[in-house]
N, C-alpha and C positions, 0 to 999 in steps of 0.2 A: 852136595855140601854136607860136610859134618853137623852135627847137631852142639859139639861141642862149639864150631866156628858161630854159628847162629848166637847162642848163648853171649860168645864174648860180643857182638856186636851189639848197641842199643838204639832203638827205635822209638822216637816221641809220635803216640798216634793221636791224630787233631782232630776233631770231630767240632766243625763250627757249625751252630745251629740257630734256630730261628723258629721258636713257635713248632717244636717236634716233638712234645707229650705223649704221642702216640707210639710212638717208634724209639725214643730214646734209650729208655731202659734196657728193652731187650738187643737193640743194638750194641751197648754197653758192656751186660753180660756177654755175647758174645764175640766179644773182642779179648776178654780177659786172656784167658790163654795165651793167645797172640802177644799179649801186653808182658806175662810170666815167661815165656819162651825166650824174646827175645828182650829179658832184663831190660822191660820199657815201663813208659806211663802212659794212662787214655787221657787228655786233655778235653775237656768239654765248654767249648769257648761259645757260649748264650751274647744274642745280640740283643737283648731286652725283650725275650718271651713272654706273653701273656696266657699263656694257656696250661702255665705248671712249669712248661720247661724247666725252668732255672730253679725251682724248688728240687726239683729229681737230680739234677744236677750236683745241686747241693746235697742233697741228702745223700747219694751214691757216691762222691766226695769224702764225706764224714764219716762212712761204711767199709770205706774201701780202702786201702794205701795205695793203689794200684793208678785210683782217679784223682784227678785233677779237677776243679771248676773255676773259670775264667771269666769276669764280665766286661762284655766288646763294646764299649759305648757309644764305638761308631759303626755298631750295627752291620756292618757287609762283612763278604767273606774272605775277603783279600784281606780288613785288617784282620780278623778274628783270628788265622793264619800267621800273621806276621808278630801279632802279640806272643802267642804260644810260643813263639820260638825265640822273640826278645826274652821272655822271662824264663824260658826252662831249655833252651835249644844246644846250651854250651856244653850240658852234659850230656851230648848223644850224638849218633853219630849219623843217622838218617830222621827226616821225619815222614810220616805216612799219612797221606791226606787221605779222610772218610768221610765221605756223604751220609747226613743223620738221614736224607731220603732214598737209603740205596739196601738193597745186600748182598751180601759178603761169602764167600766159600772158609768152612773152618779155618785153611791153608792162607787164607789169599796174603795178611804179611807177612810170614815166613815166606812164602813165595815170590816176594818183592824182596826182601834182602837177599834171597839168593841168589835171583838175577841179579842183582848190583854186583854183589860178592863176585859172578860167574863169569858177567861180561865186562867190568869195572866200571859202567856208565852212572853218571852221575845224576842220573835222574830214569828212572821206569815207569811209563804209563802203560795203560790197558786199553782193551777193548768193553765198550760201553752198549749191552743188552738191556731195551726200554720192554717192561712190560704192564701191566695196564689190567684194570679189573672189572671196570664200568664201562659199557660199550663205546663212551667218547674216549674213554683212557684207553682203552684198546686200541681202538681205532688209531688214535694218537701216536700209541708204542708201534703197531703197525706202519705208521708214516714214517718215524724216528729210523725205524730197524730198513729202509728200503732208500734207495737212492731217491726215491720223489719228495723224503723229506731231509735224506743228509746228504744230498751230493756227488753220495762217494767218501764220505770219511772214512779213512781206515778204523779210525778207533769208534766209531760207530758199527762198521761194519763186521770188524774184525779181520785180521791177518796173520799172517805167519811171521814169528819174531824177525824184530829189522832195526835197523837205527832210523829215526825218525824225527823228524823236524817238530811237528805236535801230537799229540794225543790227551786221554783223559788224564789227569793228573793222580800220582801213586804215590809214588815214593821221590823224595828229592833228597841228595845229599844236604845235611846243614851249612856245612864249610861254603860250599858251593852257593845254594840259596843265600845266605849271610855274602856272599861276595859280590852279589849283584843287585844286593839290597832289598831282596825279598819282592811280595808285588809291591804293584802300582795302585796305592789306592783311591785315584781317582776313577777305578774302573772298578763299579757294581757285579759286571757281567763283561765276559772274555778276558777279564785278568790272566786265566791262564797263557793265552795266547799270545798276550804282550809279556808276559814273563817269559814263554819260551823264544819268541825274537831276540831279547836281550841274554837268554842264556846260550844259545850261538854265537851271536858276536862276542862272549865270552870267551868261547873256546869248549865248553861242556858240551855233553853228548849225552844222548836222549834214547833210551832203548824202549821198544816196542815190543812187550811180551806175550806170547798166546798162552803161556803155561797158568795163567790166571785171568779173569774178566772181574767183572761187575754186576749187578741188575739195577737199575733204576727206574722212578713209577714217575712218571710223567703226571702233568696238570689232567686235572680231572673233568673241567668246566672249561669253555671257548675265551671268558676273561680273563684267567690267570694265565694259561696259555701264549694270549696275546699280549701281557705286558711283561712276561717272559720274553718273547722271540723279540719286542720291541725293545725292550734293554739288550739284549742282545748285540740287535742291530745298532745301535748306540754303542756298545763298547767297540764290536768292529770298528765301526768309525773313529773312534777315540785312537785307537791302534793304526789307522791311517794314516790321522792327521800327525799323530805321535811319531811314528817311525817314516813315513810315507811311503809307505810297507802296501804294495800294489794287490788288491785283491788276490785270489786265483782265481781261474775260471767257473771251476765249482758256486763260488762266492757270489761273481761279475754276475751270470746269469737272473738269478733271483732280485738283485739289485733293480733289476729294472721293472718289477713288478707294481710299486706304487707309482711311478711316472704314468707306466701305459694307463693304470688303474684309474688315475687323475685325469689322465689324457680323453679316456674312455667317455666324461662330459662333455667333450666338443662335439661330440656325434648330432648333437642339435643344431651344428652348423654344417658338419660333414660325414655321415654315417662311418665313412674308414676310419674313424680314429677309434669307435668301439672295436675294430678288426682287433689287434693285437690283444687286447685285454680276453677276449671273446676264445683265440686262439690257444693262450695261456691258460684255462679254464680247461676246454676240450681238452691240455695235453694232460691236465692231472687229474678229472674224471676220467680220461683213455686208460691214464696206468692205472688206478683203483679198478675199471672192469676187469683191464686185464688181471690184475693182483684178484681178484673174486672166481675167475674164470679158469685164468692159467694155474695161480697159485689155491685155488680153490679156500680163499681167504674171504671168508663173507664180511667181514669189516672192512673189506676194499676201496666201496664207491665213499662210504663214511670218512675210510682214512686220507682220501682226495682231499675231503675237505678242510681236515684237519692239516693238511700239508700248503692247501692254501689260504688258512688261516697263520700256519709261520711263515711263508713267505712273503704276506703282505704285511708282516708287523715286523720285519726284520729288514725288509727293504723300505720301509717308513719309519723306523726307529734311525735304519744310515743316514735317510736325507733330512730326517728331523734334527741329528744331530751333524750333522755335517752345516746345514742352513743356519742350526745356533753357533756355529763356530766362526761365522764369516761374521755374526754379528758382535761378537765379540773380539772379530778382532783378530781370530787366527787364520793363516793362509792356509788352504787348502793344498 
C-alpha cells in the first residue's frame, strides 16, 4: 500500500488508562509518528488516575496538537473508548485501540490500516505476546503464552492471518463500531468479546493479522492477578447470560475448576471428592515440568501455579456472577 493511500486515510488512536505514570509518556512519544503518518490524533482517555496520570496527560495535551486528553468518569475501558469516539470519531475513519500497559512495534498502526485498506475488514485484531520481569511476572507471561494458561487462543498464541471471530482488539472501523453502538458498558472485562458477538450478527468481519502483534506485561503480584482473571470470569458470564452465547470448550473446561475446588471439602465425608481437585493440580504442575524439562523453561513449575491461580478466579468470578444473576432476577 502506498504511502500516499495511508496518508489520505485517518486513524483516532485511543489509549484508555488508569493509574499508568509509568508508561504513559513514553508510550505517547512513541505513537506520534503513527499519529503524523496517518493524519490522526492520540486521545488519552484517564479514568481518575492517582498517580500523575492525568496531569501528563494534560500536559502532553497542552504540548502537543497531535494529543488529546479525555476524563472517563466512569472509570472502565469500554466507556473510556466509546467517549473518544462520541466526541472525536466522526472525523476519522478507523480508530486504534492501545493498551497504556503494552508495546508497540514502530510500524504496528500503519500496519493495521493497511490490512484494513488490503483485506477490507472492518475490524483487525492481533496476536497478544505476555512478557514479564519479576520472576511471578514471568512466570505468569510464561503461563499467558502456553495453552496451560490460554486454552489455545489464537490471538494469544498467534497465527497466520485469517478471518476470525475474536481476537485482541486493533483497529475497528468507526462507521462500523458507531453501528452497533460501541461497547457494552456494563462489562469491566471481556467487553471485547461481547462487542465482537454483536459485530457478527452484524454482518462485519474481523481479520486476524500476523504482519503485526503486541507485547503485554502482566500482573506482577498473586492479588491483582486474581482479581483480574475474577472480573474476567465475570464478564464471560455477563456475555452468557447476555447473548446465551455457549462457552467453547477451551472456556467449559476451566469452568469447572472452583466446583471441584469447593467440592474438594467434602473429603471429610468422602475422600473421592478431593480426587478431582487433586487431578486438576497434577495436570498443571505436569505441564510446568514438562515446560522446565522439555521446553527447558525454568519458570515452569512456577508458571503452574500462576495458571492455577487464573483458573480458579476465572471459574469463581463465572459462578460468582452467574449465582448473582439468578438473584437478581435473571435467567440463566
Amino acid at each position: 500500500m502506498s504511502t500516499k493511500t495511508l496518508v489520505s486515510t485517518r486513524a483516532l488512536i485511543v489509549i484508555p488508562c488508569l493509574n499508568e505514570a509509568e508508561h504513559l509518556e513514553r508510550l505517547v512519544q512513541s505513537l506520534r509518528p503513527a499519529a503524523a503518518a496517518l493524519n490522526g490524533a492520540i486521545v488519552v482517555v484517564d479514568g481518575g488516575s492517582t498517580d500523575g496520570t492525568r496531569d501528563i496527560a494534560m500536559r502532553l495535551a497542552a504540548a502537543v496538537p497531535q494529543v488529546l486528553a479525555l476524563d472517563n468518569p466512569k472509570r472502565i475501558q469500554s466507556a473510556a473508548i466509546n467517549l473518544a469516539v462520541a466526541r472525536y470519531g466522526s472525523a476519522y475513519d478507523y480508530l486504534i485501540r492501545i493498551d497504556a500497559h503494552g508495546t508497540y512495534p514502530d510500524d504496528y498502526c500503519e500496519r493495521l490500516v493497511d490490512e484494513a485498506l488490503q483485506t477490507g475488514a472492518d475490524s483487525v485484531v492481533v496476536a497478544m505476546q505476555t512478557v514479564g520481569f519479576t520472576p511471578f511476572q514471568k512466570a505468569t507471561a510464561c503461563a499467558q503464552n502456553s495453552k496451560l494458561g490460554n486454552g489455545g487462543a489464537k490471538h494469544r498464541l498467534g497465527a497466520a492471518s485469517h478471518w476470525a471471530d475474536h481476537g485482541h482488539h486493533a483497529l475497528i472501523r468507526i462507521s462500523a463500531f458507531q453501528a452497533i453502538g460501541g461497547y457494552d458498558e456494563i462489562f469491566s472485562h471481556n467487553e471485547d468479546a461481547e462487542f465482537d458477538y454483536r459485530f457478527h450478527q452484524a454482518g462485519f468481519r474481523i481479520w486476524m493479522t500476523d504482519r503485526t502483534s503486541m507485547i503485554y506485561y502482566p500482573r506482577a503480584k498473586v492479588g491483582p492477578l486474581f482479581r483480574q482473571y475474577f472480573a474476567y470470569g465475570r464478564g464471560r458470564a455477563r456475555n452468557v447470560l447476555k447473548h446465551r452465547a455457549r462457552p467453547s470448550l477451551r472456556q467449559l473446561l476451566p469452568l469447572a475448576v472452583a466446583p471441584v475446588a469447593v467440592g474438594a471439602l467434602l473429603a471429610v465425608i468422602n475422600w473421592l471428592a478431593v480426587v478431582p481437585v487433586v487431578l486438576w493440580a497434577a495436570a498443571c504442575i505436569g505441564y510446568g515440568i514438562w515446560m522446565a524439562l522439555g521446553q527447558k523453561n525454568p519458570y515452569g513449575p512456577l508458571a503452574a501455579l500462576s495458571a492455577m491461580v487464573m483458573h480458579f478466579a476465572w471459574s469463581a468470578g463465572f459462578w460468582r456472577e452467574l449465582l448473582a444473576s439468578r438473584k437478581r432476577g435473571v435467567a440463566p
